[in-house]
Rosetta silent file (secondary structure, phi, psi, omega in degrees, C-alpha in Angstrom):
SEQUENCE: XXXXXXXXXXXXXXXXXXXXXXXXXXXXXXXXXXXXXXXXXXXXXXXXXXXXXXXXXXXXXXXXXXXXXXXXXXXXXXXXXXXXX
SCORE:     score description
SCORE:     0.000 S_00000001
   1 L     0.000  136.656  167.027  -12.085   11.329   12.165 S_00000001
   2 E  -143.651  139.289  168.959   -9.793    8.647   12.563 S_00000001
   3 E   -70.258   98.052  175.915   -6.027    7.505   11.573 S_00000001
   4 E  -108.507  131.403  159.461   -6.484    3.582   10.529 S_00000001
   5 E  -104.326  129.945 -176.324   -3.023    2.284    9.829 S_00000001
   6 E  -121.193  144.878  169.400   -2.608   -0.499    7.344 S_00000001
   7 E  -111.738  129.507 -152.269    0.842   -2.637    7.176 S_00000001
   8 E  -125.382  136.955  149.301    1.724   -4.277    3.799 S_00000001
   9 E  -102.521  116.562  161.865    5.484   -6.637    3.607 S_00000001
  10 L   -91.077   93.416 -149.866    6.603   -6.975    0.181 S_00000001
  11 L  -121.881   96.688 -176.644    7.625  -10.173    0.228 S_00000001
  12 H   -61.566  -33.858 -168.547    8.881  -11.914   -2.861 S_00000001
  13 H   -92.307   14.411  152.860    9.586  -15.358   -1.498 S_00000001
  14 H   -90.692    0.116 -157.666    6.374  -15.925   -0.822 S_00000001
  15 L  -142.053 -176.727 -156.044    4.725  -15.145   -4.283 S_00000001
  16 L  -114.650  137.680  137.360    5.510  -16.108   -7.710 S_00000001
  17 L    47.052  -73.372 -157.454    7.946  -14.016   -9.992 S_00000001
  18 L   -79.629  -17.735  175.863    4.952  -12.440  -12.363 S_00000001
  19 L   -77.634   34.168 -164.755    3.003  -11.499   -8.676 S_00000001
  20 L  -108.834   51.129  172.828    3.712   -8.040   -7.876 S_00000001
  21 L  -108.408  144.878 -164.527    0.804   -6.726   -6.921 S_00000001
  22 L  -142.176  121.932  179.588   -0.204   -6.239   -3.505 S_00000001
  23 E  -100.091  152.370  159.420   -3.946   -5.374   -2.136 S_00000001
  24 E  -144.516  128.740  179.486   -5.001   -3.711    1.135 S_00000001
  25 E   -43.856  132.282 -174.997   -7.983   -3.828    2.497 S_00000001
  26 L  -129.110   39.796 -179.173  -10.205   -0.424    2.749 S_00000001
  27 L   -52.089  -94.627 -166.012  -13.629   -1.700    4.243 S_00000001
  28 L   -35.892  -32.994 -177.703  -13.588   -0.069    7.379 S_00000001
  29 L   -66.383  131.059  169.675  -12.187    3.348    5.977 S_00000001
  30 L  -112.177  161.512  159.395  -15.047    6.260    5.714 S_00000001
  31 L   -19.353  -61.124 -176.896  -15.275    9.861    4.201 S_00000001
  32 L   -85.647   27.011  168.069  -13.892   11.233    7.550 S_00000001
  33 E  -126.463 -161.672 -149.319  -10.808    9.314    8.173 S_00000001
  34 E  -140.742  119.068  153.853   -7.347    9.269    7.485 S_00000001
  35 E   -98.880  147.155  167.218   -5.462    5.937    6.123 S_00000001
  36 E  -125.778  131.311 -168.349   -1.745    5.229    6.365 S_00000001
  37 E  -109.922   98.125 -158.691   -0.231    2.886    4.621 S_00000001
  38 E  -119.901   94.778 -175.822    3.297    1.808    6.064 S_00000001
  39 E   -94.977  133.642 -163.781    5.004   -0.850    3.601 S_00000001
  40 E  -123.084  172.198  159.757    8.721   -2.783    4.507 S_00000001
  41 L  -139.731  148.585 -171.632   10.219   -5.148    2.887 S_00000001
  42 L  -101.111   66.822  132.952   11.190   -8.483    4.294 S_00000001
  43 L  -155.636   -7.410 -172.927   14.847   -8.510    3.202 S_00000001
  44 L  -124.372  165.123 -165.414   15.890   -5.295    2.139 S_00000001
  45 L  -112.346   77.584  162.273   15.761   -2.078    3.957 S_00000001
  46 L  -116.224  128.212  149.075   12.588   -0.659    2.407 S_00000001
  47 E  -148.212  111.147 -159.150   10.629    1.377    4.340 S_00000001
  48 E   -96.891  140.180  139.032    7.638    3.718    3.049 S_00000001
  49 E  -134.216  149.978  170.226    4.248    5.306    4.170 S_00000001
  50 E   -87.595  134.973 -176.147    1.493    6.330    2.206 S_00000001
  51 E  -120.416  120.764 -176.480   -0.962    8.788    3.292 S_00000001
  52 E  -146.421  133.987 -158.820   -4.848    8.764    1.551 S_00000001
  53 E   -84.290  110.519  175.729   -7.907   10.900    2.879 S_00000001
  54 L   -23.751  -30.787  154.591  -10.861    8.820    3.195 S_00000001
  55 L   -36.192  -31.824 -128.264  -13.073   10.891    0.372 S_00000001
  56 L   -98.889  -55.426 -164.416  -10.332    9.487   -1.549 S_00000001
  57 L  -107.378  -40.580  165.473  -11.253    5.409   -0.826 S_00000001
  58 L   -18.854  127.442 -173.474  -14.164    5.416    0.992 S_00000001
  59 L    73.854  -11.065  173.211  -16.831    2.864   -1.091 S_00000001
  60 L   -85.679  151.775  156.941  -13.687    0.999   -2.672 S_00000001
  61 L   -60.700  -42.088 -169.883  -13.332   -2.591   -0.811 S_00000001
  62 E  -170.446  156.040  165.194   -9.250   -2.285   -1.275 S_00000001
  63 E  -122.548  179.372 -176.708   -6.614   -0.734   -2.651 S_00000001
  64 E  -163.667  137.483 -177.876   -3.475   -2.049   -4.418 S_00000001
  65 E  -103.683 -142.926  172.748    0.062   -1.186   -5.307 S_00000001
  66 E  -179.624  129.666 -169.490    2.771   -3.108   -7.567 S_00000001
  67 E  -104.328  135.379  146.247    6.567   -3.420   -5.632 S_00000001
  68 L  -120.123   86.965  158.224    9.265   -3.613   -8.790 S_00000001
  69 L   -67.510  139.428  167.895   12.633   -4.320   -7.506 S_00000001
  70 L  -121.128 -164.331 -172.114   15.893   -3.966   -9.227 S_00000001
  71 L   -71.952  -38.434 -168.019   19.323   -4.614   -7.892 S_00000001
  72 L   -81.005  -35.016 -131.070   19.770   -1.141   -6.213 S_00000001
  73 L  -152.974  143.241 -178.586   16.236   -0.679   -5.638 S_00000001
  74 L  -124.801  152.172 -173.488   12.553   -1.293   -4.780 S_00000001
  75 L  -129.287  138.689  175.401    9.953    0.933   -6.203 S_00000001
  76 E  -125.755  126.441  176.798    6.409    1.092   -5.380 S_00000001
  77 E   -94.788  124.179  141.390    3.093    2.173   -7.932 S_00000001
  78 E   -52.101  158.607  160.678   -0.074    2.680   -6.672 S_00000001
  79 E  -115.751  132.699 -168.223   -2.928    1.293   -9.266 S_00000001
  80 L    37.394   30.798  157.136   -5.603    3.546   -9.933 S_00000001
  81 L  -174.956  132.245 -164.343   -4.859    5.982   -6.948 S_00000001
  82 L   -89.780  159.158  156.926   -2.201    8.418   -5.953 S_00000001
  83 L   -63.354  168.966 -174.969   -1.286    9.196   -2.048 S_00000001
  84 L  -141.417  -32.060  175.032   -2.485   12.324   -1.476 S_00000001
  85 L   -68.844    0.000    0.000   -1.229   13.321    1.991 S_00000001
């Protein structure tokens, strides 16, 4: 088993308005390991991690969330999979 850590920046002023979806790659992840998913933001002081069992991802290519910020706040959705850890 192994703990693969992935790092994601949500970074609006790179991307376009309507872009707030964000993939991360899950090649490498198998059945027996453990992903973490540790997402920032590059101006605001967001900082998250996600935890997902390999059983979980294992045979997907990637996974992907969607950041929505508001004034107070940034929120993050997985699409089509919850953390589970």
């Amino acid at each position: 088993m192994a703990i693969i850590k992935k790092y994601r920046t949500i970074s609006p002023s790179n991307r376009q308005a309507s872009s707030n979806t964000y993939k991360i790659s899950t090649n490498n992840v198998t059945v027996n390991d453990i992903l973490i998913v540790l997402i920032d933001h590059e101006s605001r002081s967001y900082k998250n991690q996600y935890a997902f069992t390999g059983t979980e991802i294992s045979g997907r290519k990637s996974i992907s969330f969607r950041a929505e910020e508001t004034e107070d706040s940034v929120d993050v959705s997985w699409v089509s999979i919850v953390p589970s850890i």
